[in-house]
C-alpha positions in Angstrom: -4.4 19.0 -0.1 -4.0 15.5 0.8 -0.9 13.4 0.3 0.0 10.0 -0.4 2.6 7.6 -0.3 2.1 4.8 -2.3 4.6 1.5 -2.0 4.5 -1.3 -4.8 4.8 -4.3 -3.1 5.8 -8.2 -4.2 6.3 -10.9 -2.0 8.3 -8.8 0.7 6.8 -9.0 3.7 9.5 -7.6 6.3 10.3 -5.1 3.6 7.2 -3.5 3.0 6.5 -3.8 6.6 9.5 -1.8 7.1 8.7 0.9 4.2 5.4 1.5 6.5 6.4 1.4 9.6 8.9 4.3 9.1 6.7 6.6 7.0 4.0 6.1 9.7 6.6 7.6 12.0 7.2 11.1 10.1 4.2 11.2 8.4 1.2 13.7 9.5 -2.5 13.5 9.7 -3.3 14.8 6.2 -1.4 11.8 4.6 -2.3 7.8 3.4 -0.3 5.2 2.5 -1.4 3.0 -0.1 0.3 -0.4 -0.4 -0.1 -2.3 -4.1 0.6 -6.3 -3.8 1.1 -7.1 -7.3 -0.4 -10.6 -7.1 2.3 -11.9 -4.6 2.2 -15.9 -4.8 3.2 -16.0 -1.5 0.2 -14.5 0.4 1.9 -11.4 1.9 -0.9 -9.1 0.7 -2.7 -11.0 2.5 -0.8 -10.8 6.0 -0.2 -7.2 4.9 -4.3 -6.2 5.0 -4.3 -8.4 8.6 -1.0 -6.1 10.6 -2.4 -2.9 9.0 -6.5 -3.7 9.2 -7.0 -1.6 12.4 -5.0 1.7 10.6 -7.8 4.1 8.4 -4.6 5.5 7.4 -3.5 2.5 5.1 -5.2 0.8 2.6 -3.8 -2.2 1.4 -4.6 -3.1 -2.9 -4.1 -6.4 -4.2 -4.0 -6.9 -7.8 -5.4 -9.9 -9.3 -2.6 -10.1 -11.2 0.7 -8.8 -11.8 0.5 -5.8 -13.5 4.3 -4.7 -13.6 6.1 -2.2 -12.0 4.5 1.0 -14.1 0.7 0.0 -13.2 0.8 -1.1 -10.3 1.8 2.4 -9.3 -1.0 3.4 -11.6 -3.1 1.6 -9.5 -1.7 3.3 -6.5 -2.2 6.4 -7.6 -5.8 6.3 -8.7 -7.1 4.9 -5.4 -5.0 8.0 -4.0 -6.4 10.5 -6.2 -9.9 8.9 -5.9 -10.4 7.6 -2.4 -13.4 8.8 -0.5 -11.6 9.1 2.9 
């Protein structure tokens, strides 16, 4: 069984970029992480798919619009339960 963490993100670059860079240090081969910009206004989804591009391990979601705390987690959580990899 495959595992997943899945981070909700808004306009917190360093943040976020902090949340992944420590689970990518305990976490094991079976595992994704699954980042959901919730239609940042300041393009950090953006920068966010560019630092993690070259990772399979990462996918990187950005919501057309804000969706709120409670689906954009949704969101997460399909593309984890649903994701080809």
């Amino acid at each position: 069984m495959k595992f997943a963490y899945v981070i909700l993100h808004y306009n917190t670059y360093e943040i976020t970029c902090k949340s992944v860079d420590s689970i990518l240090k305990i976490k094991d081969n079976t595992s994704s992480i699954i980042v959901v910009d919730n239609c940042s206004d300041n393009k950090s989804g953006e920068l966010l798919i560019d630092r993690y591009k070259h990772n399979d391990d990462i996918d990187v979601i950005i919501n057309k619009k804000n969706e709120g705390f409670a689906i954009g987690n949704n969101i997460g959580y399909y593309n984890a339960k649903y994701q080809k990899k």
